[in-house]
Legacy VTK file of the C-alpha trace (Angstrom):
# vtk DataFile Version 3.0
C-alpha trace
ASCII
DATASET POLYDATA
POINTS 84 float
26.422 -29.741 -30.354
23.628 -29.869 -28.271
22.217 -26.838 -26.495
21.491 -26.131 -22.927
18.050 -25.804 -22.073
17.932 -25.073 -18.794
18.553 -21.430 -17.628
21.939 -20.368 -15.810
21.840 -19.026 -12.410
22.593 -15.562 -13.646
19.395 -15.893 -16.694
17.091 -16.792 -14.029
18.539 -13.582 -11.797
17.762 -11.704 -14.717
14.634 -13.853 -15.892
12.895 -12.555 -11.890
14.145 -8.822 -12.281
12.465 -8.590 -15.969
8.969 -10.342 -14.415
9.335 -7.920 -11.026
9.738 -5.016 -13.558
7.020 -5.830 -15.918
4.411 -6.151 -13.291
2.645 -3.109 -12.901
2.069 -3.486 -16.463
0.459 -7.191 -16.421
-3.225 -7.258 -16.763
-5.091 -7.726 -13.554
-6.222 -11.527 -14.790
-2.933 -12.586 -15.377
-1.562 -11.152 -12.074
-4.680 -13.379 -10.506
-3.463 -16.734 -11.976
0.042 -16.272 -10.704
-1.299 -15.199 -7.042
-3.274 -18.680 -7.258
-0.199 -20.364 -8.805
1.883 -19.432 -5.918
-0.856 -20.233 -3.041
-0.773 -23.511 -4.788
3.186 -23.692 -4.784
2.855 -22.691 -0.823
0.231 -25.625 0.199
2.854 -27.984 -1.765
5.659 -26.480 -0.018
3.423 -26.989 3.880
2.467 -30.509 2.472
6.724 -31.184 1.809
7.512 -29.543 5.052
4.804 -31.851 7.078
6.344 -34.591 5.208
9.577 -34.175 6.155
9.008 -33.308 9.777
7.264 -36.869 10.015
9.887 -38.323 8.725
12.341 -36.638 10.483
14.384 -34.679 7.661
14.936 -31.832 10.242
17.173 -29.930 7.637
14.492 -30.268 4.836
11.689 -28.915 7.209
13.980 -25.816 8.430
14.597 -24.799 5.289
11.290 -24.940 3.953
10.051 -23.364 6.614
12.032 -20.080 6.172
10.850 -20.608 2.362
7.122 -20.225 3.930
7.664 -17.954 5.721
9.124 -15.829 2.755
5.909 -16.784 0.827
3.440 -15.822 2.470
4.500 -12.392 3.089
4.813 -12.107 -0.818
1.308 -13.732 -1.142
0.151 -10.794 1.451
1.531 -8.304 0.008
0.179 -9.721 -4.016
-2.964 -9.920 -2.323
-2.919 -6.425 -0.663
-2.315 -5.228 -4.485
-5.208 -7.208 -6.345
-7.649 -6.341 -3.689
-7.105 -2.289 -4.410
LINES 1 85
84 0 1 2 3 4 5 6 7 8 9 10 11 12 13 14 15 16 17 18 19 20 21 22 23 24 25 26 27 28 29 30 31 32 33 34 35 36 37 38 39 40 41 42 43 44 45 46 47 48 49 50 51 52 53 54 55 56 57 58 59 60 61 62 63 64 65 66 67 68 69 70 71 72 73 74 75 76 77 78 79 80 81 82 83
């Protein structure tokens, strides 16, 4: 039998609500690496969105655009936190 290795949609519901909870209690280094980690996922995301707008994947660029814009207020909001 072979086993699943990939997460279900309800694991990785609960996988986010465990990380969310357990934040406050992450060391301030590790909360630093995942603020870079996601700037980094947010340039890829601008780079895939300018990609698609050039080549004209309208539906693509839409919905990584409302991704963005999600992003970056998360990133503001991490960001407000590390700098207190």
């Amino acid at each position: 039998m072979t086993e699943q290795t990939t997460l279900t949609s309800e694991e990785k519901k609960k996988l986010k609500e465990e990380i969310h909870a357990a934040w406050p209690h992450f060391p301030i280094d590790l909360k630093k690496v995942i603020f870079e980690a996601k700037k980094h996922k947010l340039n890829i995301m601008y780079m895939i969105e300018n990609w698609a707008k050039e080549n004209h994947n309208e539906l693509l660029a839409e919905l990584l655009n409302k991704k963005i814009t999600c992003s970056e207020e998360k990133l503001k909001k991490m960001e407000k936190e590390l700098s207190e």
